[in-house]
N, C-alpha and C positions, 0 to 999 in steps of 0.2 A: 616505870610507868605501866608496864606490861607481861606479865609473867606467860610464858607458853607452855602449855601443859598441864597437868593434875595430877603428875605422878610417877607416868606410867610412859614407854616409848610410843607405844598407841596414842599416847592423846596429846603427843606432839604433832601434832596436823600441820599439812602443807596450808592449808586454808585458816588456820587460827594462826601461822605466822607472817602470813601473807597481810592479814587483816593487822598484826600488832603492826607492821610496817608501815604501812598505808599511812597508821597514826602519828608514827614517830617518837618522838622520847628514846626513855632505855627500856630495850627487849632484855630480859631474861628467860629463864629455861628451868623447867621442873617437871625431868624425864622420866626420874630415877637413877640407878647409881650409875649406870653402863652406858658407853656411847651410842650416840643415837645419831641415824642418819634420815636427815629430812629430803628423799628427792620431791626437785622443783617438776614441771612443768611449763611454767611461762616462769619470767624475770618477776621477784618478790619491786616492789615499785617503792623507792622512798621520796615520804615529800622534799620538795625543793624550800620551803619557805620556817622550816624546822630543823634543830637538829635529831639527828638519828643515831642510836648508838644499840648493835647489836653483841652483845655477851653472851657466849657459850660456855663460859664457866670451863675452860678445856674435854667437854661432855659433845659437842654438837660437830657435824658435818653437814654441811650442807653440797648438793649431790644435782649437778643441771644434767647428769645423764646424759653427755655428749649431746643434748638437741638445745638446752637455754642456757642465754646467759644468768645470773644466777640474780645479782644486785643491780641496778639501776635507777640515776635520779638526773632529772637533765632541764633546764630553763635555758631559753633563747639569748638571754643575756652573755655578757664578754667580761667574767674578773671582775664581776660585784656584788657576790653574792659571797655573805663572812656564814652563812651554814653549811655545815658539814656530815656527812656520813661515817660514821668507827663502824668499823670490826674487830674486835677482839676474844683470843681465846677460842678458837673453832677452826677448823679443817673446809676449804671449798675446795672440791674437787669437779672436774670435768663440766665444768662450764661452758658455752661455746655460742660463740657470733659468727655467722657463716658471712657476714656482709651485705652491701646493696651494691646495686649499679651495676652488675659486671659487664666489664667488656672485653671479648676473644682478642690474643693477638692476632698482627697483623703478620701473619708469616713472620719472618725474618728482621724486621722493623723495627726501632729504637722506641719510638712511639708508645706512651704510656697505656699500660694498657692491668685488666685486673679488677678491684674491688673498689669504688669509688668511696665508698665511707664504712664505717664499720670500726671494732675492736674491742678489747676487755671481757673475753670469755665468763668471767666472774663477775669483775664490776666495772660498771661504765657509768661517768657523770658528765655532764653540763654545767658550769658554772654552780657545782657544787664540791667543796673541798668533801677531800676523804683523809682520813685518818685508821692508821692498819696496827694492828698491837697484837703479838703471841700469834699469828695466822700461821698456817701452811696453806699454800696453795699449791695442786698437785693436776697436772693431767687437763688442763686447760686449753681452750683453743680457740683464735680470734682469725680474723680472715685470711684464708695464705698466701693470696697476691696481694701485690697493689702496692703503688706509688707510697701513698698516706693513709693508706691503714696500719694499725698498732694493737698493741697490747693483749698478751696470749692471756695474762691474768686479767691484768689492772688497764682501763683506757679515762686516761683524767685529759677534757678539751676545756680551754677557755675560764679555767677554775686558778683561785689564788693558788691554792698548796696542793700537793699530797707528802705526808708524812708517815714513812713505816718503821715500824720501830718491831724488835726480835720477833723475825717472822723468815720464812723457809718459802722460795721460788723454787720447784723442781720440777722439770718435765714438760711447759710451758712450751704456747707455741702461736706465734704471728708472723705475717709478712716482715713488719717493724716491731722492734722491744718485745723479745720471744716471750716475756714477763712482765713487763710496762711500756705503756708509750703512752708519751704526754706531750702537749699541747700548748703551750703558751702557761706552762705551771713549774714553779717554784717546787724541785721536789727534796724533801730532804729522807736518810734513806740511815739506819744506824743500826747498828749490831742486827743483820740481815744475810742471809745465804742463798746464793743463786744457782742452782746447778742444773748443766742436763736442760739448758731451755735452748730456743733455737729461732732465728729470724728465719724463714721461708721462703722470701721472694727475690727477686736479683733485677738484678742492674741498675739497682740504684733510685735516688727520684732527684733528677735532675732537667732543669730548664734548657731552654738554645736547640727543644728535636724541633729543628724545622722542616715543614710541609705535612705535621704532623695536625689533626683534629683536637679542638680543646676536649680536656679529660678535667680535672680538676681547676686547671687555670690552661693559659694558652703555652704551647710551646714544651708541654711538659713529657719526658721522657723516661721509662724504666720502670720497674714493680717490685720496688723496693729489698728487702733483706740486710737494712738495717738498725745493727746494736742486738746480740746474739741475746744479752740479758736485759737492756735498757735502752729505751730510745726517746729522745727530746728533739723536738722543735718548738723555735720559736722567741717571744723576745720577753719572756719573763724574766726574775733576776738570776737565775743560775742552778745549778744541783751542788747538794753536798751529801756526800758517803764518808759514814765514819763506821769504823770497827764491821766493813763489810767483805764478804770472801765473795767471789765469781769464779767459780771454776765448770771446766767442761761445757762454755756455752759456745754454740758455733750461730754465725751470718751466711747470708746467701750470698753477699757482697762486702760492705765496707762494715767495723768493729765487731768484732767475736763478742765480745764482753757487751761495750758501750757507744753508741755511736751517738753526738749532738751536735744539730744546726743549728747554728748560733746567728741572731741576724745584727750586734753591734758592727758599725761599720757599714752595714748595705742600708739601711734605711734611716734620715735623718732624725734627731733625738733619741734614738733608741742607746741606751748606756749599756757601756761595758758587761756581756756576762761571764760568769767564773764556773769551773768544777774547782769543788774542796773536796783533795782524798785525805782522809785521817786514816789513821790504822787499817786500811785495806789492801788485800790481799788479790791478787787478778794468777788465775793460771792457769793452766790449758787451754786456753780461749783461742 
């Protein structure tokens, strides 16, 4: 739909691919032969009511500079919205969600305390599926307390799927899922490398702190740090990892690798969910 560029790495502009976004369709890239790095300044914004499909032709990096997150598309709705965001073929580096809400602990105190909302250094959706193909994502950073915040890369709430397919998590960093954390989403995850990413926050997110002030809901306790590479809640149908390696990711509390709250059984009609490992690999975790 959109070609970015005329050439030259100059006339890849942060502002003409700002603007192919906004529109939607498929972005492409016409740099020239050498990689070309686009730093952002604010989040590139894709529509919610289109699909979106950005290709770098293994040529682009896209560069939030430690201060934005880099991609986001978000609609108030709950798992009914069948469009999607792709990434494919490009490098996002150092993206970053610093969070809202914070609240200081309480001394000593079990009492939830940290980043109220937030996550997905790189890319964060709403009831918008994503779809991730050839990426690296490197050096990424989502909020580092908190109960339920997530995702040092990727932060998918409230959305059907996300789906990655031969793509490199390394160095990655959130409270929850030092690389993903998702939300009431279906994630399927295939021939994928996780290394070197890290949950950051501790003690957990747990109910029953009583005498404790509502934070996210009542009664809730801890600031999270977990799922060292991955983290899920929630009562979507399940995760499956095929032909994927995790190695060297550390938690600030519960799963080095993977950690998921699963809610079949606590809430009436919600069905059975599953992890499917195929040919995967977990080690140093």
């Amino acid at each position: 739909t959109t070609v970015v560029g005329t050439g030259t790495a100059a006339s890849c502009t942060e502002t003409a691919l700002r603007t192919a976004v906004a529109a939607g369709g498929v972005i492409t890239f016409n740099c020239g032969s050498g990689i070309t790095t686009i730093a952002l300044s604010a989040p590139l914004v894709a529509p919610t009511e289109r699909d979106t499909v950005i290709d770098g032709g293994h040529r682009i990096v896209l560069d939030g500079q430690d201060r934005t997150q880099i991609l986001i598309a978000a609609r108030q709705n709950f798992r009914a919205n069948d469009r999607y965001v792709a990434v494919q073929r490009l490098t996002m580096i150092r993206g970053r969600d610093v969070g809202t809400g914070f609240r200081p602990r309480d001394g000593e105190r079990l009492c939830a305390w940290g980043y109220k909302e937030g996550g997905g250094g790189a890319i964060s959706t709403r009831d918008v599926n994503v779809r991730v193909w050839g990426v690296t994502f490197e050096g990424n950073h989502g909020p580092e307390i908190g109960p339920d915040v997530a995702g040092g890369a990727i932060y998918v709430a409230g959305s059907k799927s996300l789906i990655v397919v031969n793509s490199t998590f390394r160095g990655n960093s959130a409270s929850n899922g030092g690389a993903i954390g998702v939300l009431h989403v279906e994630s399927r995850i295939f021939n994928t490398v996780f290394e070197n990413n890290r949950a950051t926050g501790m003690l957990a997110n747990f109910a029953g702190a009583t005498g404790c002030p509502p934070f996210n809901h009542e009664e809730q306790g801890g600031a999270g740090g977990l799922g060292g590479a991955f983290y899920s809640d929630g009562f979507d149908p399940g995760d499956t990892f095929s032909g994927v390696r995790m190695s060297d990711n550390r938690s600030g509390d519960l799963g080095g690798a993977v950690f998921r709250s699963a809610y079949w059984g606590n809430i009436p009609g919600v069905a059975r969910q599953d992890i499917s490992w195929t040919a995967t690999t977990l080690e140093r975790n």
